[in-house]
N, C-alpha and C positions, 0 to 999 in steps of 0.2 A: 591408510594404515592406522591401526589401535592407536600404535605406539603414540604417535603426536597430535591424537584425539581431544587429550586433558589439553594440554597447552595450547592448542588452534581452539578451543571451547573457551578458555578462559581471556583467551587474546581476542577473540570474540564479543565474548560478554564487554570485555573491558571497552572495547570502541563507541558502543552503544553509549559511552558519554558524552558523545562530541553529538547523540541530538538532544536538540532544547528537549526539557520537558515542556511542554505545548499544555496554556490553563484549559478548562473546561472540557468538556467532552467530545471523542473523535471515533469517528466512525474507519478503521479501515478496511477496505475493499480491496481482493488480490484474486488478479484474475488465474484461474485454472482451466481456461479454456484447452482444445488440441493443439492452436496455433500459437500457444503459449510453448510448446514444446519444441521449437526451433530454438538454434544456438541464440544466444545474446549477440554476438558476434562471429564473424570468421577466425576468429584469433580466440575464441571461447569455448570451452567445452560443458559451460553453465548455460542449462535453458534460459530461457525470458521467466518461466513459470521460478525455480529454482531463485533467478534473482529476484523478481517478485517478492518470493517468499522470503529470503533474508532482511527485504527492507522492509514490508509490512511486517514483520515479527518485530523485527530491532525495534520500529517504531509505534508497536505496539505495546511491546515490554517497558518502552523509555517513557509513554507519556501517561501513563495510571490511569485512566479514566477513559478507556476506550474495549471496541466491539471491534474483535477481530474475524473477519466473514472473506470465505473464499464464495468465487462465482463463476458459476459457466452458465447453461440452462438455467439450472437452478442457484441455488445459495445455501452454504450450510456455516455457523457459527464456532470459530475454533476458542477455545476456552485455555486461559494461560493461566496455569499457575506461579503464584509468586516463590520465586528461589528456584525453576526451571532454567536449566542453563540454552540460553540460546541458540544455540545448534542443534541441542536437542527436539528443541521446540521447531524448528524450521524441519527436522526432516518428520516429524509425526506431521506438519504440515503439506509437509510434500508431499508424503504417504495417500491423504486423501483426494490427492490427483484424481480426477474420473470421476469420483464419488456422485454430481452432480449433473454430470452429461461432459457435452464437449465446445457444445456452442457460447457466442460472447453475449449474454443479456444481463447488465446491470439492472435492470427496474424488479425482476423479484428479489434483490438483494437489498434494494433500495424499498423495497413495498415492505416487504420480512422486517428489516433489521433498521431501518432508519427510526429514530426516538426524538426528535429535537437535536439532535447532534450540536453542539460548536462548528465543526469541520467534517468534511471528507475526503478520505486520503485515499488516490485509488494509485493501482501498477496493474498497467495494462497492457496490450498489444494495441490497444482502441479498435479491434477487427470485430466492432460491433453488429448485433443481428439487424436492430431497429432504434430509432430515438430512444434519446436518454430521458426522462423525464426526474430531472436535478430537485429535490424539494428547495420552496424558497426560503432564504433566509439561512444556510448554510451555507459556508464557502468551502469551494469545492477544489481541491488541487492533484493534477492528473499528468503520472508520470509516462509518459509514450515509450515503452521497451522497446517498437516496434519500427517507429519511425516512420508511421504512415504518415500523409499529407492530411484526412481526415481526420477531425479529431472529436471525440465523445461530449466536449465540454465547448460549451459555446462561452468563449473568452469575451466576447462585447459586454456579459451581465456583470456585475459588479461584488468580486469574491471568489470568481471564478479562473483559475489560474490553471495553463497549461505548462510544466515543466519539462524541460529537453534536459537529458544525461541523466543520470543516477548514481549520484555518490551522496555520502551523508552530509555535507558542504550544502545539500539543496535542502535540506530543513531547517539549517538557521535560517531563510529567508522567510519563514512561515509566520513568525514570529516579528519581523520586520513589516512585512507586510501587513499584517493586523493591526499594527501600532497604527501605520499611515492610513490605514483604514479606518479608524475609531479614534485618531486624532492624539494619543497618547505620544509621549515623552519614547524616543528624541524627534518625534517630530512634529 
C-alpha cells in the first residue's frame, strides 16, 4: 500500500546506519540470476534476488566509494544517486531483473567492473555456471542466500571470507576483520 510507503522509505533509509561505512573502495556484486527468484525462505515471500537487492543497495548507499553491478550472464552497472531514498533505489534495481540473461557468471562482472577495488561484496545464490576467477589482492566477502554446500569463494586464500545469514549485524564484521588483517588497533 501507498499509504505507508513515506514511513517504511524513511524507516528504511534510516537503518542503513547500523552499516559501517567501510574506507576505501567496494565493489558490489548482486546476483540477478533465474534462481535467484525463489523464496528467501519458506516463511518469505521476498525472493533471494529482492533480498539481495536490499542489501547490496543499503550497502551500496552506506559506504560512498563504491560500484554497484548486478549479474547473471552478463553484468550491467546500476548508478545511485545521492539523496535517492532507498527503496526507491532497490526496486528500479529490481526492475532490471532479466536485463542481462538468467544464468550465474561472475567473471564478466568481475572482467567489466573490477578497478582495484578495496573489497568485494557479493549476494548470491552461489549456483554458479564455472569458476570464479577472484582478482588478487582484494578481499572478497560472499553472502550465500541460497544455502548451497558449494561455495563461489575459495575461503583457504587470505581475504576471502564466506558469510552464513544476512542481516546488517554481518557488516560490522567487515571492518573487524580488516583490522585483524593489517594489524590495526584493537588488535
Amino acid at each position: 500500500s501507498l499509504r505507508w510507503g513515506r514511513a517504511l522509505s524513511a524507516a528504511l533509509d534510516t537503518s542503513t546506519d547500523n552499516i559501517p561505512a567501510l574506507r576505501g573502495r567496494t565493489l558490489v556484486l548482486v546476483d540477478t540470476s533465474a534462481s535467484m527468484n525463489n523464496a528467501l525462505s519458506a516463511k518469505s515471500e521476498m525472493t533471494r534476488a529482492e533480498a539481495a537487492a536490499v542489501f547490496g543497495v543499503a550497502a551500496a548507499k552506506r559506504t560512498g566509494k563504491v560500484d554497484l553491478v548486478g549479474f547473471a550472464s552478463g553484468a550491467f552497472e546500476h548508478r545511485i544517486r545521492p539523496g535517492d531514498a532507498l527503496l526507491t533505489t532497490v526496486q528500479q534495481f529490481v526492475g532490471r531483473i532479466g536485463e542481462v540473461g538468467h544464468g550465474t557468471d561472475m567473471n564478466p562482472a568481475l572482467q567489466k567492473f573490477y578497478k582495484g577495488h578495496d573489497r568485494i561484496l557479493v549476494f548470491s545464490d552461489e549456483q554458479v555456471a564455472r569458476r570464479v576467477n577472484w582478482p588478487a589482492g582484494a578481499s572478497v566477502y560472499v553472502w550465500n542466500l541460497g544455502g548451497y554446500a558449494a561455495s563461489a569463494v575459495d575461503t583457504s586464500q587470505r581475504g576471502h571470507v564466506e558469510l552464513g545469514g544476512l542481516s546488517d549485524a554481518t557488516f560490522k564484521i567487515i571492518p573487524l576483520i580488516e583490522a585483524g588483517r593489517d594489524a590495526s588497533w584493537p588488535f
